[in-house]
C-alpha positions in Angstrom: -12.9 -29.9 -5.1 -13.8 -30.3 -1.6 -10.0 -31.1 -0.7 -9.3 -28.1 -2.8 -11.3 -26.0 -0.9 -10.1 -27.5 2.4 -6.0 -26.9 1.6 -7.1 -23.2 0.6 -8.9 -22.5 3.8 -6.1 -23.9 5.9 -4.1 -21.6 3.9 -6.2 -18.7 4.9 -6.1 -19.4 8.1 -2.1 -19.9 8.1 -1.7 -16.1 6.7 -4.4 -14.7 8.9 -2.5 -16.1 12.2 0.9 -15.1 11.2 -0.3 -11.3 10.1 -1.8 -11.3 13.7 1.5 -12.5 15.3 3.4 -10.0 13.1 1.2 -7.2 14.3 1.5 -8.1 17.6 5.4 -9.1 18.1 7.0 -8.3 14.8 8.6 -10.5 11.9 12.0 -10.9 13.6 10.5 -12.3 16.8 7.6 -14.6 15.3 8.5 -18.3 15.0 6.7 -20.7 13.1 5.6 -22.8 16.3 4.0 -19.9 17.2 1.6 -19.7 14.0 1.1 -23.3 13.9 -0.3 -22.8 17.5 -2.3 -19.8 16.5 -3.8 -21.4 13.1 -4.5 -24.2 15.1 -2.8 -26.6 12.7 -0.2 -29.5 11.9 3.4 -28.8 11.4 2.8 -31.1 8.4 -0.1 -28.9 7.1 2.0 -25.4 7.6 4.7 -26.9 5.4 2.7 -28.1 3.0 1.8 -24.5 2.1 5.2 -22.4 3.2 8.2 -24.3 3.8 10.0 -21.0 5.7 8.6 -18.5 7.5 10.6 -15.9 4.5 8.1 -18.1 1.9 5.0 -17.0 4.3 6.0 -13.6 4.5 6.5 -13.3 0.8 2.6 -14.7 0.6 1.5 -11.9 2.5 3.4 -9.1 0.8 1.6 -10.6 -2.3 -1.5 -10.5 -1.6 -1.9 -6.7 0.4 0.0 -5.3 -3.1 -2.2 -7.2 -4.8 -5.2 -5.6 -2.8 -3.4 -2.0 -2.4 -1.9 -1.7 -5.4 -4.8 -3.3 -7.4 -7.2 -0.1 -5.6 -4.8 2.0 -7.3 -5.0 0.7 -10.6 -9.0 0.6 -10.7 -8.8 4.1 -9.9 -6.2 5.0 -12.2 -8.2 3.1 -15.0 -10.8 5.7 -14.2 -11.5 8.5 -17.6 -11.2 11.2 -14.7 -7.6 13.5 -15.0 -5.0 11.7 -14.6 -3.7 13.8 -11.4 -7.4 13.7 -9.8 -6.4 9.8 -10.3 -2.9 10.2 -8.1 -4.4 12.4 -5.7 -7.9 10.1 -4.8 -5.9 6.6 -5.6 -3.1 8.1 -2.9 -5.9 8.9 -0.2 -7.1 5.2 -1.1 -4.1 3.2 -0.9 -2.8 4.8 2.4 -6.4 4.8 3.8 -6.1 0.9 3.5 -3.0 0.6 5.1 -3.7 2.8 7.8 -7.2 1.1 8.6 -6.6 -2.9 7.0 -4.2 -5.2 8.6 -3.5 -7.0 5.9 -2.4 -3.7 3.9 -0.7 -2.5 6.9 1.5 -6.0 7.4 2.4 -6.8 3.9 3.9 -3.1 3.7 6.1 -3.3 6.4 7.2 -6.5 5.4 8.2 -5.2 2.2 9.9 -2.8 3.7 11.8 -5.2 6.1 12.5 -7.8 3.5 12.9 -5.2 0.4 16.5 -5.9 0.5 16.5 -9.5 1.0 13.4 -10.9 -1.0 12.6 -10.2 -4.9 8.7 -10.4 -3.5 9.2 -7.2 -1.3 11.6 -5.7 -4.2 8.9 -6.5 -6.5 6.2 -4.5 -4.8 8.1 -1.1 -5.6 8.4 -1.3 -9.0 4.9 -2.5 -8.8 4.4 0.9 -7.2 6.7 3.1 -10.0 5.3 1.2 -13.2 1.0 2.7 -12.0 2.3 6.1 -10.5 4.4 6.6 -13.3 1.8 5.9 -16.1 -0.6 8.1 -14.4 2.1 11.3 -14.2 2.7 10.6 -18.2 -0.6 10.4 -18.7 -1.2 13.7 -16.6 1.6 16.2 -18.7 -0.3 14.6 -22.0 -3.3 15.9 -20.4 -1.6 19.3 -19.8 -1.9 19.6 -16.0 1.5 19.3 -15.3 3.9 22.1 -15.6 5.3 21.8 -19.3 9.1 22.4 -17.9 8.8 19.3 -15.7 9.8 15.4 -16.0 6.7 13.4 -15.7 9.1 10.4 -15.1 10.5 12.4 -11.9 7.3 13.8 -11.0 5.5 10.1 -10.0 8.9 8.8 -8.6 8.8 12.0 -6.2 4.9 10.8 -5.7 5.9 7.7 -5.0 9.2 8.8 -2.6 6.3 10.9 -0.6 3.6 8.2 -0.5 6.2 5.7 1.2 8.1 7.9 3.3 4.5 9.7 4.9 3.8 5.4 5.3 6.6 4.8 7.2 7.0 7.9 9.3 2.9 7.5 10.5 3.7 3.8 11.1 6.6 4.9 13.5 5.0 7.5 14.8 1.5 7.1 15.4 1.0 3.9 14.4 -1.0 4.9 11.4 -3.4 7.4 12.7 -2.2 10.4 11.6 -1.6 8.7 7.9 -4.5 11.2 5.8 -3.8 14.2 7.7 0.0 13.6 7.0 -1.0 12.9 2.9 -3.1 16.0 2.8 -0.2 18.3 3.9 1.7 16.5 1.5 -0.2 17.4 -1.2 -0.8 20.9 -0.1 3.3 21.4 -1.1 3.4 19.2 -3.9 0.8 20.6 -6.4 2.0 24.3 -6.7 5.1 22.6 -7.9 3.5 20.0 -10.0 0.2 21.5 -11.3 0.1 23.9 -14.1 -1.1 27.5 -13.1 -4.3 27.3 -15.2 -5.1 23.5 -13.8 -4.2 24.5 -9.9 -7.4 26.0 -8.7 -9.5 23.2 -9.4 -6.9 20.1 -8.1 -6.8 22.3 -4.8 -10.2 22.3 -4.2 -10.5 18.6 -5.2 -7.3 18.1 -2.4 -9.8 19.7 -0.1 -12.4 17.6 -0.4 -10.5 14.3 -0.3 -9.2 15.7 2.7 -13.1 15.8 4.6 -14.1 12.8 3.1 -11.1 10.8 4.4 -9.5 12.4 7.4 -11.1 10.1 9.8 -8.8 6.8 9.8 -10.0 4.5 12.2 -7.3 1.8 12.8 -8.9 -1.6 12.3 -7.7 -5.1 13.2 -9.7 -6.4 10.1 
């Protein structure tokens, strides 16, 4: 057990140097020398765990979906409306990748090595399959608008929720991430929310809004 425990925490320590070099320099320009020299490790050790840098990367894009996605599906297992789900779970998951480095990493990895790696391809139909279930779930509950496509109302969630990720990464490096998601909203739900249901999902929006529109980037 103990030399379980030991090749686990040298695995920690492996992902925790190279999401530190990413953040700093980027995938493209990070070479494994340079996390073995971070991590404070054997060339022998780092291979023992990841035997490519594309094999680490894929590690890392696992475990932030595991954390962002897996925020989203407590919520969404929640007995609240399913659109109260979509709204809160959406403030949730881009709060964490706004504030937690981990989050932040593994997503633009997935978005660099989407094309290349089944991992970062993986992570949007991760994505698709909650958002989706929570938009059927929300037309059974009647707060959609009857002439709409559930289906096409979470992938155009989901469309919005990554493209607001990318363009506050590029832009202000995460900061403006909530304020970004709240306008968002503000446009979507006339669309999306039945007349009758739209009054009360705007005033929840507004209160997500003050309780999260105060991202503090975090190198935790």
């Amino acid at each position: 057990m103990a030399r379980q425990a030991r090749a686990e925490a040298t695995r920690h320590k492996i992902i925790d140097a190279a999401i530190d070099i990413f953040s700093e320099v980027g995938y493209a320009s990070t070479g494994l020398g340079e996390i073995i020299e971070r991590a404070e490790i054997t060339k022998g050790a780092l291979y023992y765990h990841f035997d490519s840098r594309e094999a680490l990367a894929a590690a890392i894009i696992e475990e932030a979906t595991d954390r962002v996605i897996g925020a989203f599906r407590d919520i969404a297992q929640s007995s609240t409306p399913a659109l109260e789900n979509m709204i809160h779970g959406s403030f949730v998951v881009l709060g964490m990748i706004a504030q937690d480095k981990l989050a932040r990493i593994g997503r633009q990895l997935a978005r660099a090595l989407g094309q290349f790696s089944p991992v970062g391809a993986h992570t949007y139909a991760d994505w698709t399959t909650v958002v989706d279930g929570q938009a059927v779930r929300a037309a059974e509950e009647g707060d959609l608008r009857p002439e709409l496509d559930a289906h096409v109302v979470g992938e155009t969630i989901i469309a919005t929720l990554l493209g607001i990720e990318q363009l506050s990464t590029a832009i202000s490096a995460g900061a403006d991430m909530i304020s970004r998601l709240t306008r968002a909203w503000e446009l979507l739900l006339p669309g999306i929310a039945n007349d009758s249901a739209l009054p009360y999902f705007q005033q929840f929006l507004a209160r997500e809004a003050m309780r999260y529109d105060q991202p503090t980037l975090s190198g935790d």
